[in-house]
C-alpha positions as CSV (number, residue, x, y, z in Angstrom):
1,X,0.0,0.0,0.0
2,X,1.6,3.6,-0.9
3,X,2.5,5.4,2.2
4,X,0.1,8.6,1.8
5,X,-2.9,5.8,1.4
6,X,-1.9,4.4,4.1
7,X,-2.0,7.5,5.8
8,X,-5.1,8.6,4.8
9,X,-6.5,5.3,5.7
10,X,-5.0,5.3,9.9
11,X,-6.2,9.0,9.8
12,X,-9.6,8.0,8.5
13,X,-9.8,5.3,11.7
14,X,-8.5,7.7,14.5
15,X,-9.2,6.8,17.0
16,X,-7.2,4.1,16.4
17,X,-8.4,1.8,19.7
18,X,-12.0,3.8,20.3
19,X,-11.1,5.0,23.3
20,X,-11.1,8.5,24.8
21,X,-7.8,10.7,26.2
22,X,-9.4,10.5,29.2
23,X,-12.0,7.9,29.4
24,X,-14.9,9.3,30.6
25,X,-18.9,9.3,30.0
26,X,-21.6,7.0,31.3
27,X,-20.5,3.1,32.8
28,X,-22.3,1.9,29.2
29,X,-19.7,4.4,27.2
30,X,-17.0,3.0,29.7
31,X,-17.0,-0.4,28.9
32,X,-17.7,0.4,24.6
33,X,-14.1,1.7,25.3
34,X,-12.6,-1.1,26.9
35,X,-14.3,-3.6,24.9
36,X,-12.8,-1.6,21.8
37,X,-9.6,-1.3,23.5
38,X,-9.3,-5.0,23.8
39,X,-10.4,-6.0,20.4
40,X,-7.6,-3.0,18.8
41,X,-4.6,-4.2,21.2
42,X,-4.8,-8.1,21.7
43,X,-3.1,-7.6,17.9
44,X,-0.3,-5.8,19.5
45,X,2.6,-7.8,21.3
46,X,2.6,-6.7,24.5
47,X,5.6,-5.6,25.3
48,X,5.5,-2.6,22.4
49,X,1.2,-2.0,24.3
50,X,2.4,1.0,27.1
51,X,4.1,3.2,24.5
52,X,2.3,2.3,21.7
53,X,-0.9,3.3,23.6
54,X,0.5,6.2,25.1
55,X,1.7,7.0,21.5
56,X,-2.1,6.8,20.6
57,X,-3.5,8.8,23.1
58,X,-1.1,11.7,22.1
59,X,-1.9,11.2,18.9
60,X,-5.8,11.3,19.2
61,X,-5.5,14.5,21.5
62,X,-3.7,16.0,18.5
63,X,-5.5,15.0,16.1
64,X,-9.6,15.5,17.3
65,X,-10.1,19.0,17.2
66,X,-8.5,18.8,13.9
67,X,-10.7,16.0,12.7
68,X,-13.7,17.9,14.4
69,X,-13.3,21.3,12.4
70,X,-12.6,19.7,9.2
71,X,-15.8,17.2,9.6
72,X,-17.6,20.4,11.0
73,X,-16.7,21.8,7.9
74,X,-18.3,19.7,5.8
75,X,-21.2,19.1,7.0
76,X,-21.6,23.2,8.0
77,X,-21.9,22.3,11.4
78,X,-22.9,25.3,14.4
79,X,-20.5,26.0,16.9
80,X,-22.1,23.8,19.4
81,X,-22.0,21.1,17.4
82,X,-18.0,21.2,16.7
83,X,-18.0,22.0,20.5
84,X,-19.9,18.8,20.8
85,X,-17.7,16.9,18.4
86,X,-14.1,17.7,20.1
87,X,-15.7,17.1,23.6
88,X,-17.1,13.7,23.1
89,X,-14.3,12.2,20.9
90,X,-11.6,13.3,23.8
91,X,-14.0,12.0,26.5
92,X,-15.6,9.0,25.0
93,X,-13.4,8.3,21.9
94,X,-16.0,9.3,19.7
95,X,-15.0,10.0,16.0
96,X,-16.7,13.5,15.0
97,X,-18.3,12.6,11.9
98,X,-20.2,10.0,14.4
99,X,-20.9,12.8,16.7
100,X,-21.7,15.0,13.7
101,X,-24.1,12.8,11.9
102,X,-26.1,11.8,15.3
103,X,-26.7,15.2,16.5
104,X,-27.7,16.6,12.9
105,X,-30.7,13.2,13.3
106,X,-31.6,14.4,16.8
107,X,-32.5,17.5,15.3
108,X,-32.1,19.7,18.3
109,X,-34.5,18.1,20.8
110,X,-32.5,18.2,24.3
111,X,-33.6,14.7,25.5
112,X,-32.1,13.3,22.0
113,X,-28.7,15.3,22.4
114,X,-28.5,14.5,25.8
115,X,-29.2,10.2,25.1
116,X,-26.3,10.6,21.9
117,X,-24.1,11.9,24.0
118,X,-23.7,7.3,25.5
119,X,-24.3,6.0,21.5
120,X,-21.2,4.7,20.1
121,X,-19.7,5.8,17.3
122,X,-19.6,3.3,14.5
123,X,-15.7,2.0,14.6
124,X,-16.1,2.3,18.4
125,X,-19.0,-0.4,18.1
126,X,-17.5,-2.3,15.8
127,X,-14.1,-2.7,17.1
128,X,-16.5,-3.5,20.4
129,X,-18.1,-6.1,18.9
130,X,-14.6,-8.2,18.0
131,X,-14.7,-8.7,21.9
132,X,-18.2,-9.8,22.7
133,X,-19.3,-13.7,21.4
134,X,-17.9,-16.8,19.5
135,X,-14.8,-15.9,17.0
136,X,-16.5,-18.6,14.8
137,X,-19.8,-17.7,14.6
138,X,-18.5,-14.0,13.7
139,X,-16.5,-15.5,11.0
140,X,-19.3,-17.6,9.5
141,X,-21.7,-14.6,9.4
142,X,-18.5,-12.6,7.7
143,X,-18.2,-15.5,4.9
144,X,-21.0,-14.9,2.9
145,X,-21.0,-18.1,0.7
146,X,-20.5,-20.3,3.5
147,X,-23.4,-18.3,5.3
148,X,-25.6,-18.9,2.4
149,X,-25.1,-22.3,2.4
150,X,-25.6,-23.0,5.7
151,X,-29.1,-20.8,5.7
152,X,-29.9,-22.5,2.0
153,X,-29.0,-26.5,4.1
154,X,-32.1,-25.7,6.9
155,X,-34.1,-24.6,3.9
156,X,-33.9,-20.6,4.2
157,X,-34.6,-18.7,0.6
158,X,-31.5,-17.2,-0.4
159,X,-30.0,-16.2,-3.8
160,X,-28.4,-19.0,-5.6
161,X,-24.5,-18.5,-6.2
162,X,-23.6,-18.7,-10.3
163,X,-19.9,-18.2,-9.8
164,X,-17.2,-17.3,-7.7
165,X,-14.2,-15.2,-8.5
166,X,-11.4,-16.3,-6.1
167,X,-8.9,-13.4,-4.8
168,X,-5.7,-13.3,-6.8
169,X,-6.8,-15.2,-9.6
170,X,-6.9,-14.1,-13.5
171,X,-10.8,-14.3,-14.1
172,X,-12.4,-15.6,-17.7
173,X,-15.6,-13.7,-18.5
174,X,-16.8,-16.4,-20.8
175,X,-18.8,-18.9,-20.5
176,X,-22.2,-19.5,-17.7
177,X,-23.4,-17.1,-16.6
178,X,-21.3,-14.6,-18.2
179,X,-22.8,-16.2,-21.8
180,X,-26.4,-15.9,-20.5
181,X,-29.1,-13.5,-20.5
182,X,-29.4,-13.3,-17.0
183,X,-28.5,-10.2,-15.1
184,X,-25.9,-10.6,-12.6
185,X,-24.7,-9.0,-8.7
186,X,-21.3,-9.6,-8.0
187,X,-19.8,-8.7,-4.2
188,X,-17.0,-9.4,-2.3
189,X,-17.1,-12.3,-0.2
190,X,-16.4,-10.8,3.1
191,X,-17.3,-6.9,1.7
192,X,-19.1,-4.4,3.9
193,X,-21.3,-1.2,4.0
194,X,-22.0,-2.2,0.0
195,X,-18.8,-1.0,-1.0
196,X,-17.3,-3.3,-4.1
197,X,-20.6,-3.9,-5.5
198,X,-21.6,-4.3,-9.2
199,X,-24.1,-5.4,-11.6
200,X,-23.6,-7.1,-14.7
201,X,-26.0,-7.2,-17.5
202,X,-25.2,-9.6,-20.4
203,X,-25.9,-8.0,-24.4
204,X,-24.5,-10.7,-25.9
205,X,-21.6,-10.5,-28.4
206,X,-19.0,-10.5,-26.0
207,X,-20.9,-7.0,-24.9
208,X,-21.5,-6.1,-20.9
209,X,-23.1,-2.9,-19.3
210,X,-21.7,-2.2,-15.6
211,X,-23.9,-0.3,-13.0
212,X,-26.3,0.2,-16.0
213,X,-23.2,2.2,-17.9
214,X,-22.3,2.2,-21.4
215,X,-21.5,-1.3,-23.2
216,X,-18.0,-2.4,-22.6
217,X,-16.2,-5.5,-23.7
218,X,-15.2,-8.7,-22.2
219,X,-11.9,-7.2,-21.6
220,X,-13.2,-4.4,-19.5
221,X,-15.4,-6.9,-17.5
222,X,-12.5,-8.8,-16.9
223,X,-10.5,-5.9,-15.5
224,X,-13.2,-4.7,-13.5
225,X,-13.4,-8.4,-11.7
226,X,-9.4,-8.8,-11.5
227,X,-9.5,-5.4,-9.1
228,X,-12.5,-6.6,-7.3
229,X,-10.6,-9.8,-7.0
230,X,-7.4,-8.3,-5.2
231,X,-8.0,-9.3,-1.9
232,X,-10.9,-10.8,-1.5
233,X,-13.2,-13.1,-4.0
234,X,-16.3,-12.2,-5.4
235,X,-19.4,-13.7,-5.3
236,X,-21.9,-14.2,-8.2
237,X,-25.3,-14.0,-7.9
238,X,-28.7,-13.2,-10.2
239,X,-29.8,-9.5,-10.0
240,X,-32.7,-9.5,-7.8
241,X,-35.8,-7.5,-8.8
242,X,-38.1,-5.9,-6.6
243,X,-41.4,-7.1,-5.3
244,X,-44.9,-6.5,-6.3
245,X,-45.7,-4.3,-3.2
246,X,-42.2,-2.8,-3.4
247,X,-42.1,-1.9,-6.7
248,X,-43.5,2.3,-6.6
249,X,-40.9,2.9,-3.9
250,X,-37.8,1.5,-6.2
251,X,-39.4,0.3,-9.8
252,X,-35.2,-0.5,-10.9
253,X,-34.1,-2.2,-8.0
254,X,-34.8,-4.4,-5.1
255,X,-35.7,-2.7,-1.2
256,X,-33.5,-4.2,1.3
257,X,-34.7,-4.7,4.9
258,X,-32.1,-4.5,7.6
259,X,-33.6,-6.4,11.0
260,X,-31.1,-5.8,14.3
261,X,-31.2,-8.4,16.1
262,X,-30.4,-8.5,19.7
263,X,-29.6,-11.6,22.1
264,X,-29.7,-10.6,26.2
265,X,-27.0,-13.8,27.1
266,X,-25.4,-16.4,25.9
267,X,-27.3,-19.3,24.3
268,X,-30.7,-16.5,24.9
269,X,-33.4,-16.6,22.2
270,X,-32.3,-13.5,20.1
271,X,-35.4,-10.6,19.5
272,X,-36.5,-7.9,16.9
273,X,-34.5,-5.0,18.7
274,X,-35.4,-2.6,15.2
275,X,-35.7,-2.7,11.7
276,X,-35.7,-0.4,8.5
277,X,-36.2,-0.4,5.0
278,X,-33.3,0.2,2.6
279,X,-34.8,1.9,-0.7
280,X,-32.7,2.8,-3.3
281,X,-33.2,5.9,-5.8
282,X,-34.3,5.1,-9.8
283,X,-31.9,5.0,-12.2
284,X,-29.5,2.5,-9.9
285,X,-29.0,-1.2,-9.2
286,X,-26.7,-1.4,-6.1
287,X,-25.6,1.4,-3.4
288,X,-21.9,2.4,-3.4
289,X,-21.7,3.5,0.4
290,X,-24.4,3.3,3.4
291,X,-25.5,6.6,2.5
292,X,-26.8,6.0,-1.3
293,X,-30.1,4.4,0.7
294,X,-32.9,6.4,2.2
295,X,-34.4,4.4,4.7
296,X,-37.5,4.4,6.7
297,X,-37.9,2.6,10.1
298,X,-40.6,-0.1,10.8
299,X,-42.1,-0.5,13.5
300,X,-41.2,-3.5,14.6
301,X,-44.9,-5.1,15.7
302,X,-47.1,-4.1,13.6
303,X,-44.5,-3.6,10.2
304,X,-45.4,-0.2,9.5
305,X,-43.2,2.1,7.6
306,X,-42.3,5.6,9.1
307,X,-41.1,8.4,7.7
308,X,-38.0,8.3,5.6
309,X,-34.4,9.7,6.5
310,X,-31.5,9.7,4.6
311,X,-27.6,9.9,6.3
312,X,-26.8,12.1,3.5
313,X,-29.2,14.6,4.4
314,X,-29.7,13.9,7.7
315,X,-32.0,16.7,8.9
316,X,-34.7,16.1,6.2
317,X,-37.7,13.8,6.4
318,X,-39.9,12.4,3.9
319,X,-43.4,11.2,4.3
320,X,-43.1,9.9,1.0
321,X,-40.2,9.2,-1.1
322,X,-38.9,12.1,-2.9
323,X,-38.3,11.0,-6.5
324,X,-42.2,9.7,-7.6
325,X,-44.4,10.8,-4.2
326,X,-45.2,7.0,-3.3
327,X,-46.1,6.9,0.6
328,X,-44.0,6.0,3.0
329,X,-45.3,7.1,6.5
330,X,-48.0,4.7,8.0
331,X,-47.6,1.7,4.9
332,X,-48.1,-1.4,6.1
333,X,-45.0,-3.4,4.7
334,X,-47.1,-6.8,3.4
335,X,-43.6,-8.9,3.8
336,X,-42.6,-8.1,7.0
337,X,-44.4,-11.0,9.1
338,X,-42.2,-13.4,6.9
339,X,-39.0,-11.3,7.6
340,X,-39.6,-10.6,10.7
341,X,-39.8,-14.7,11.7
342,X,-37.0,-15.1,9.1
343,X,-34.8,-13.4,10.7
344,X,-35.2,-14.9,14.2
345,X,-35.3,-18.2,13.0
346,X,-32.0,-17.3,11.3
347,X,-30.5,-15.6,14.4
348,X,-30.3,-19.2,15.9
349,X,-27.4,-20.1,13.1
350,X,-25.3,-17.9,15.4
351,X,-26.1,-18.5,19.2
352,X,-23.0,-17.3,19.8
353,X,-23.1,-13.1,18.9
354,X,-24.9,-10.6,21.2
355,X,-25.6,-8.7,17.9
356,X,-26.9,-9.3,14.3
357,X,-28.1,-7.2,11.3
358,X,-29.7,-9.3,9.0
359,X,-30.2,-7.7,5.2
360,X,-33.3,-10.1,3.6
361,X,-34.2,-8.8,0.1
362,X,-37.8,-8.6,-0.8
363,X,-37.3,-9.5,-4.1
364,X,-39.7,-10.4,-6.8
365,X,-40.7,-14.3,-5.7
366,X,-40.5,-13.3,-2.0
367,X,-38.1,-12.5,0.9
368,X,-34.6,-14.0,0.9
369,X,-31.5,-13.8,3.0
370,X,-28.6,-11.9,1.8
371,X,-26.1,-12.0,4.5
372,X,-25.4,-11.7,8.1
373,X,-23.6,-8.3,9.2
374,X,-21.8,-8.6,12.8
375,X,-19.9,-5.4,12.4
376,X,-23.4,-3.3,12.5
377,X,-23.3,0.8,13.1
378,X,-24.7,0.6,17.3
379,X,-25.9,4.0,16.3
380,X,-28.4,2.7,13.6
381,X,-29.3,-0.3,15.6
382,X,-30.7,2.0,18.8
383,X,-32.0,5.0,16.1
384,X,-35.0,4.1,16.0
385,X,-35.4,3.6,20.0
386,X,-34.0,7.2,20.0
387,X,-36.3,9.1,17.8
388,X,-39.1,7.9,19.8
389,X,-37.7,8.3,23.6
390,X,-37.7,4.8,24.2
391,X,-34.9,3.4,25.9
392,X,-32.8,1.0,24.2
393,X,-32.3,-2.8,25.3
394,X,-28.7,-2.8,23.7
395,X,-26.4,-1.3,26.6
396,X,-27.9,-3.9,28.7
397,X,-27.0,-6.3,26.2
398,X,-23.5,-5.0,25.8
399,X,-23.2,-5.3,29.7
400,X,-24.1,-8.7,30.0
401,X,-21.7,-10.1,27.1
402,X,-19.0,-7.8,28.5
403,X,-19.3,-9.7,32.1
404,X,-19.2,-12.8,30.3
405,X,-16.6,-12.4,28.5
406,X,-14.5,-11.5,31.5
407,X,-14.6,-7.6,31.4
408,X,-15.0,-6.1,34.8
409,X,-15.1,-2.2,35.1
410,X,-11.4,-1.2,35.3
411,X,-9.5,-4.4,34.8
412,X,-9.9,-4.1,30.9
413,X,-7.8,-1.5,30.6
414,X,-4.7,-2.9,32.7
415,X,-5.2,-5.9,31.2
416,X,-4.7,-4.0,27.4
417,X,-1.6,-2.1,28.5
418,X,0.5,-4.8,30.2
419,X,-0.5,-8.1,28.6
């Protein structure tokens, strides 16, 4: 990797370990830190751990009111809010843009800023997550083929595979399905936050359009799967279309519905903590980054869409979508019985992870599963607990796994720095 990506990438993750200068905040916010802090250093021998993290710390004091006024920047953020940004991620090892993007959706009601203030930001959870449950049945849920084949054994719908491209390998364009008229999804076996996603539509003659682009040529198509192919294969798969009931929201492509799922203990029945529908603009087949979506939560007994809310515009709301005026707010979502017990039932493949987001498509011959995600935004997952000022069931949750996993309040962090 060339040394000013690489940069660009460690500056990108800073905080490096999720954790604070000081760490502060509420006990919840406390042990998202140490959890983080464990998953970050247990890759560090631990003799280099005291200076690297003390290297860290001085680096993340450095670094956060710089992050914080450029992020502010961006999104043309009040004073209070860049205030809010530096504050938080010296305190609680909060990245700005988090803090940024969850006070722009709490749209100024006190009793929202105030609940934020404990939400982790999304590396924080994430790197929190790596030290809560089974290592394997995190690294099932992260290989999507093998995922899809377990679901598909205890007779779960889910997309049938046409091909793989493995990583490394020169790939041949020729041939099924490449020869069919079938359009195509490829993604990366272990990708995330849709990044590395494509579509493929066949014209025959050697002839392909990409992402609904302009024909190109086997050769191009073969390129385009060789960088996909770098590091990680890709998986083939038909292009799903969208479902009758679906179809006024997104007429091009399939709406995606995420479900969190949420297990109190180990070896617990897992439960419907929240869900939301993923509907992507006309004129598009797959999302390049978790904010091409605009989304709209359901609620999560009766399956009834609420307004929608978009992280690229997150102040805005739409009662119906903006692009054709098809309602949104108060639709009853036909499908989500069937996804909602889909999901559940599938939640007991992984007894072993406090915390699921399962993406099921509703696609044009029903609901099927797409794929497992364990490294899920905690922000998004308690969203829709916030906007309606109920409290969320996931800190207890993430309290429960953390005793059981062996965290105690304060032994975490001497345990990181001296291991």
């Amino acid at each position: 990797m060339k040394p000013a990506r690489l940069i660009r990438r460690a500056w990108g993750r800073l905080p490096l370990d999720g954790a604070g200068c000081v760490s502060l905040g509420s006990p919840g916010q406390r042990i998202i830190q140490q959890a983080a802090a464990r998953a970050f250093w247990t890759r560090v021998p631990g003799r280099y751990r005291p200076p690297a993290r003390l290297a860290a710390r001085l680096l993340w004091f450095l670094a956060c009111p710089v992050k914080a006024a450029l992020e502010s920047g961006k999104a043309r953020a009040r004073p209070a809010d860049l205030w809010a940004a530096i504050r938080d991620g010296l305190v609680s090892g909060k990245a700005p843009q988090d803090t940024l993007l969850q006070r722009s959706m709490a749209g100024g009601d006190r009793t929202r800023l105030r609940i934020i203030r404990d939400v982790p930001g999304d590396r924080q959870g994430m790197l929190a997550l790596l030290a809560l449950g089974e290592k394997s049945d995190r690294d099932l849920a992260q290989d999507k083929l093998a995922m899809a084949e377990r679901l598909g054994e205890l007779g779960f719908p889910v997309p049938p595979t046409r091909a793989v491209v493995a990583a490394g390998q020169a790939p041949m364009a020729s041939g099924r399905p490449w020869n069919g008229e079938e359009k195509l999804l490829v993604k990366p076996l272990r990708g995330a936050a849709s990044h590395g996603m494509f579509s493929v539509q066949p014209l025959g003659g050697g002839w392909f359009s990409i992402d609904r682009g302009t024909p190109v040529d086997r050769s191009e198509l073969e390129r385009r799967l060789r960088l996909g192919a770098r590091r990680d294969s890709l998986i083939v798969q038909p292009y799903i279309g969208p479902s009758a009931d679906t179809l006024d929201l997104s007429p091009d492509a399939p709406s995606v519905v995420r479900v969190s799922m949420l297990r109190a203990a180990p070896g617990s029945e897992a439960f419907v903590a929240s869900a939301s529908l993923k509907i992507l603009a006309p004129g598009g087949d797959v999302p390049h980054g978790t904010r091409d979506f605009l989304r709209a939560h359901i609620t999560p007994g009766e399956g009834l869409l609420e307004e929608g809310f978009s992280f690229r515009e997150p102040g805005k709301r739409w009662p119906r979508v903006p692009w054709n005026g098809a309602p949104l707010s108060g639709r009853r979502l036909a499908q989500w019985p069937a996804v909602r017990e889909m999901a559940i039932r599938a939640s007991e493949t992984l007894p072993g992870l406090p915390v699921i987001g399962w993406d099921i498509v509703l696609g044009a011959g029903g609901p099927l599963v797409l794929e497992a995600n364990t490294g899920v935004s905690l922000f998004q997952v308690e969203l829709w607990h916030l906007e309606h000022g109920i409290a969320s069931p996931l800190p207890a949750v993430i309290e429960a796994w953390w005793r059981v996993s062996g965290g105690r309040a304060g032994e975490l962090q001497a345990e990181a720095g001296t291991a």
